[in-house]
N, C-alpha and C positions, 0 to 999 in steps of 0.2 A: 555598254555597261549599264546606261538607264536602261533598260528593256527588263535585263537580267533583274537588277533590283527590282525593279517591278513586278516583276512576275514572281518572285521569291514572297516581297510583301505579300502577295496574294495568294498564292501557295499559306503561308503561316497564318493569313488570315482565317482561311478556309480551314485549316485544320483547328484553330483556335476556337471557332464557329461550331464547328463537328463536334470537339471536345466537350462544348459547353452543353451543348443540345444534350450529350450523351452521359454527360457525371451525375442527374439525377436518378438517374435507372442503373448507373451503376453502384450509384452509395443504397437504395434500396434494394437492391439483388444484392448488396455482403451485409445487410441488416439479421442482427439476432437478438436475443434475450443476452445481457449481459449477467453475467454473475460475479457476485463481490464475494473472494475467494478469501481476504483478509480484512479486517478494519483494524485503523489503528488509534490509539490512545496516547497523549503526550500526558504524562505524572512528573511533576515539577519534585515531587516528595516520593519519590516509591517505597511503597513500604511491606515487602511479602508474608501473609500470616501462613505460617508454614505448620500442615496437617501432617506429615511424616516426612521422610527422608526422603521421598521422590515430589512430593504432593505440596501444592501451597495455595492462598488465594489471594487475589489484589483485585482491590474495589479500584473503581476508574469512570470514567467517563472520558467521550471522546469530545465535548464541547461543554462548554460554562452551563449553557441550560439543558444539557442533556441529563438523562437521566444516571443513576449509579448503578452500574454493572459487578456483579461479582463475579470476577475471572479465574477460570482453572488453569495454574500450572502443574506440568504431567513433566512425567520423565522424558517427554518428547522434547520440553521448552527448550529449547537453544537459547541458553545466557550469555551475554557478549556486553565487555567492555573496553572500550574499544577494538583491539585484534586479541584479543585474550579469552578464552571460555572459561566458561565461569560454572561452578556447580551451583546446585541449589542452596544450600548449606553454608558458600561462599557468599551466596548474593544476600543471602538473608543477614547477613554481618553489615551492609554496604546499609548507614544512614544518611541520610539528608543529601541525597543523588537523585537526580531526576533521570527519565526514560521513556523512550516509546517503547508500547508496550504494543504488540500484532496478536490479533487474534483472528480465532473464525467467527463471523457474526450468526452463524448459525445453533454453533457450538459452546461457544463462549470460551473454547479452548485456548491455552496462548500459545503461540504458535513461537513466537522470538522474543526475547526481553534484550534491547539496547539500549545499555547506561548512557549517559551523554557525553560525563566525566574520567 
């Protein structure tokens, strides 16, 4: 029974040993450029200035010292408060509610408006 333990130890050592040797060349061989496909914005007060009937825009920022962004909502925006979807029209009604707001940081496009309330 000692033998087998032993040799098991070492057996797991060995392959623990292997492993180690080996995780740096494999977290470098799946290394890529990452892309930030969304960013998001927490708005304590949201407040949508709505351009037309599909069209709006909310000023934001994603941190105290960052800068103020002015974001496009499109007929794409997916509105949601809690399980409930929301139009644009409807959301524009909704004061003194806060929300994350997701966009593309590329775009500035909004992507999802989540009330909190």
């Amino acid at each position: 029974m000692y033998d087998a333990t032993r040799r098991l130890s070492r057996i797991a050592a060995g392959l623990l040993l292997a492993f180690s040797l080996a995780l740096p060349s494999l977290t470098r061989a799946g290394r890529g450029e990452m892309i930030n496909l969304e960013e998001a914005a927490e708005v304590s007060e949201l407040s949508l200035r709505v351009l037309s009937n599909n069209r709006a825009t909310i000023y934001a920022s994603i941190c105290d010292e960052c800068e103020l962004l002015s974001l496009q909502v499109t007929e794409k925006t997916e509105i949601r408060r809690g399980a409930q979807r929301m139009t644009l029209q409807q959301a524009a009604g909704i004061t003194k509610a806060g929300a994350t707001v997701l966009f593309k940081p590329d775009t500035l496009e909004v992507t999802r408006i989540l009330y909190w309330q």
